[in-house]
C-alpha positions, 0 to 999 in steps of 0.5 A, a space after each residue: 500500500 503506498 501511503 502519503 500523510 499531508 499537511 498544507 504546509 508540506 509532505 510528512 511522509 510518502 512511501 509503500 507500507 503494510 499498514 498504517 494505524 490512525 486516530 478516528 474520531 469514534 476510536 483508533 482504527 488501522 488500515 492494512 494492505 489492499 483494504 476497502 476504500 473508504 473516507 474518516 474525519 481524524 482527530 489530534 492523536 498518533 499514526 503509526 505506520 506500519 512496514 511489514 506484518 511483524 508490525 515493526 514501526 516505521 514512524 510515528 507522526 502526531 497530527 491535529 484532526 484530518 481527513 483520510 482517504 484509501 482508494 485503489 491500495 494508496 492511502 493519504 491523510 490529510 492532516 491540519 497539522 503534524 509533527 514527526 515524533 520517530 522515523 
């Protein structure tokens, strides 16, 4: 699954993952490698993202509400805003 998370000011991160976990605004959800499309408000909160099925953390970005949109196995976040915590 390619993954690119977005703020309006810049690109945070952009590459191909197994999965990614994220803070929806009913609770915290992960989306894996050929999942269903579908669209989800975010809230402030962690992502982790996820590269390979031993769920090894790739990085963690913490973003301040967003959108997410999966479609056609590429995944992206909107985000308001988002720090880098680790790579």
């Amino acid at each position: 699954m390619h993954l690119e998370i977005l703020t309006p000011e810049k690109k945070i991160f952009t590459g191909d993952v197994y999965g990614v976990q994220l803070p929806g605004v009913t609770g915290l959800f992960e989306v894996l490698d050929r999942a269903a499309p579908l669209v989800s408000a975010l809230k402030e909160g962690r992502v982790r993202v996820l590269k390979d099925k031993q769920y090894n953390t790739l990085a963690v970005v913490t973003i301040h509400g967003g959108f997410v949109e999966v479609l056609d196995n590429r995944t992206t976040v909107l985000a308001e805003g988002a720090d880098v915590i680790e790579e």
